[in-house]
C-alpha positions, -999 to +999 in steps of 0.1 A: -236-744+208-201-752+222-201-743+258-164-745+278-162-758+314-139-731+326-130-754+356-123-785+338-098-761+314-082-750+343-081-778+359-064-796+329-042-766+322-022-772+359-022-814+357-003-800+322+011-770+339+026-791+373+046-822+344+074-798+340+100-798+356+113-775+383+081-750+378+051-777+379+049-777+418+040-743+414+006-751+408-004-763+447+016-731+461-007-702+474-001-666+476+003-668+509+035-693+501+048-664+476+042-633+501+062-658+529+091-666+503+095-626+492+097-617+527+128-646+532+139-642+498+149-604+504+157-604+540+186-634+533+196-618+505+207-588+518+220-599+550+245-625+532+253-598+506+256-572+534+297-579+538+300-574+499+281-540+501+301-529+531+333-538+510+322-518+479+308-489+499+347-490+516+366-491+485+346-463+468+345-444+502+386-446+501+385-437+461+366-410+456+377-406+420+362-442+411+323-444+411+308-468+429+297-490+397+334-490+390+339-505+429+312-533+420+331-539+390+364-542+403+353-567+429+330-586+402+363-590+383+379-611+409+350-633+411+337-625+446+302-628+435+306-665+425+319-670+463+290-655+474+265-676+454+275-708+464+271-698+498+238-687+491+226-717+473+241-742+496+215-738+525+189-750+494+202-788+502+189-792+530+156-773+524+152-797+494+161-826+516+141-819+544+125-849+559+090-839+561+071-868+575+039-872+563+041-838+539+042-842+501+078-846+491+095-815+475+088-810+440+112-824+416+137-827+440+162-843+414+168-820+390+166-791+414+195-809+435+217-814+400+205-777+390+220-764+419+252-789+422+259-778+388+259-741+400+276-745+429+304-763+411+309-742+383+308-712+404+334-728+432+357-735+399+357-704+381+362-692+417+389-716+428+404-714+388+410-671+394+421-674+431+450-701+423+463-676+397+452-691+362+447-661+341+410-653+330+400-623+312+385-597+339+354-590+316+347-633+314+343-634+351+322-606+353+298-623+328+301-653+343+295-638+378+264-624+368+251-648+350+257-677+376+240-649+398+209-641+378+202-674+373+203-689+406+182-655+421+147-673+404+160-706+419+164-697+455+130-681+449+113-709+438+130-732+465+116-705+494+081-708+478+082-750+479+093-749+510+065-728+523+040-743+503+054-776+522+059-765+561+026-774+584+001-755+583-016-755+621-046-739+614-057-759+585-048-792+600-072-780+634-102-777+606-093-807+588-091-824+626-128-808+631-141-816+600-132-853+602-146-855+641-176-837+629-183-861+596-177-890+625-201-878+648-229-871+623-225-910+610-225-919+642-260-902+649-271-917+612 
């Protein structure tokens, strides 16, 4: 009869699982790691979108005739929301950076760091393209606003959870400090 090793499939499934790129580090982060990055993830992203909700709660709040969708369109056709993803994603840098010491160096670090360049740049020139006056069509930023947006949301997620998954962890270096002082002791005693 064919009989599976369950652990030995799983475990081959995340040596398979951690090769690809951006996603494979995944397989050392805990839920405790995810939890940690949900409660960053969504307290940073409303604080630095906090000004741009302000601003479309004050335009609609001054124009009662346009809804407030239309308000969030208006502003997403000048390309606000490209400004306000590169500031977002430019912290990432230095959390992929980070000198760690002795800690396991930040999952593939490279092509996160061009993922995000790339971004950055192509939101700061659409950005720096509509604000020097070259004519774009107000629907094409949107799009591109969004998109550029929805795509680097999962990215600054997935940087919060590496970086979790990376920090110290007090606690489990005490027991690993106990365990290795207790394995000593009992070869000491033979």
């Amino acid at each position: 009869m064919f009989e599976i090793n369950i652990q030995a499939a799983k475990d081959s499934l995340a040596f398979y699982f951690s090769k690809i790129p951006l996603l494979g580090g995944l397989v050392h982060c805990t839920l405790r790691d995810h939890l940690a990055a949900v409660a960053e993830f969504l307290t940073t992203l409303f604080f630095s979108f906090l000004p741009l909700l302000i601003a479309y709660l004050v335009e609609w709040s001054n124009n009662h005739e346009a809804s407030f969708t239309a308000s969030i369109n208006k502003n997403l056709y000048n390309g606000e929301l490209l400004l306000y993803v590169s500031s977002l994603l430019s912290p990432i840098f230095y959390l992929v950076l980070k000198n760690r010491g002795d800690a396991d160096r930040f999952p593939s670090k490279m092509s996160h760091l061009l993922l995000y360049f790339s971004l950055i740049l192509l939101a700061s020139y659409v950005f720096g393209q509509r604000r020097s006056g070259f004519i774009f069509d107000p629907i094409s930023i949107s799009m591109i606003s969004k998109y550029v947006f929805y795509i680097s949301l999962p990215l600054f997620y997935l940087v919060l959870v590496y970086n979790n998954n990376l920090l110290p962890n007090p606690a489990r270096e005490m027991r690993d400090e106990e365990e290795e002082y207790t394995n000593q002791v009992r070869k000491h005693r033979g």
